[in-house]
N, C-alpha and C positions, 0 to 999 in steps of 0.2 A: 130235824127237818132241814132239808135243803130246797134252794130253787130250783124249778124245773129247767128253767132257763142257764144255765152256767157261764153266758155272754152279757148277761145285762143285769143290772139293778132293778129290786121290786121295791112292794108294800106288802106284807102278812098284812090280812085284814084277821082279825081276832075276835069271834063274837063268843062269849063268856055266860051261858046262864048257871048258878050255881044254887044245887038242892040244898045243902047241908054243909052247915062247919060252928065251931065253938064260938069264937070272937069273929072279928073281922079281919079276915088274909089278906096278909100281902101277898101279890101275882108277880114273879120275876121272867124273865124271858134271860136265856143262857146263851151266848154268842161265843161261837169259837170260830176264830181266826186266823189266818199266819200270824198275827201279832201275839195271839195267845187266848185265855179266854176271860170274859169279864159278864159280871149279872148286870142288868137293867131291872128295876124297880117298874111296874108296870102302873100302876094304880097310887102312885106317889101321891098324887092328891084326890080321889077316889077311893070314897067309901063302898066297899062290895058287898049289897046287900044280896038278900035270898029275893029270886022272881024275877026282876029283871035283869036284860041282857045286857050285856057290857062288851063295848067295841073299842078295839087299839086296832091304830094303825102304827106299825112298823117297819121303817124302812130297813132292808138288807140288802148287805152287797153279795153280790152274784158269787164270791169263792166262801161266803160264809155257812157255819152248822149254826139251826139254833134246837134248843130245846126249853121245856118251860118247866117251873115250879113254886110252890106255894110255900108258905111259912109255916103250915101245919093242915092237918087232915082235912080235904075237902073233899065233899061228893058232890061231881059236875052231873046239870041237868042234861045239858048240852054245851058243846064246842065246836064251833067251825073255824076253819079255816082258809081264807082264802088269796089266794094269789095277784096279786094286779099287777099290770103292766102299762106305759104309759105309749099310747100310740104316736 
């Protein structure tokens, strides 16, 4: 995913509901950048349970890719995604 915007700096708003998994996943967020790429730990202190929603906000800069991943097999209820900008 990238920003729609390619001149300015956002927030990923990240809402999370999750059906099914074994243990409890870690949620990473993947950044690639001119610098290179590096993972973020999303739920670092956040236990991810099954039912309810789970919201990150993530700030990104305007030339970055991200992408997401988990530490093992998870089946998403739902996920959105949403973009914010700051007027």
């Amino acid at each position: 995913m990238v920003p729609t915007n390619i001149h300015r700096n956002c927030i990923f708003r990240i809402s999370l509901q999750i059906k099914e998994f074994r243990k409890h996943p870690l949620f990473y967020i993947i950044r690639k950048c001119e610098r290179g790429t590096c993972t973020q730990e999303l739920n670092k202190n956040i236990k991810l349970d099954l039912g309810p929603m789970h919201v990150f906000d993530v700030a990104v800069d305007s030339k970055e890719k991200l992408n997401f991943k988990f530490n093992e097999d998870v089946t998403i209820q739902k996920i959105l995604v949403e973009e914010l900008y700051a007027a």
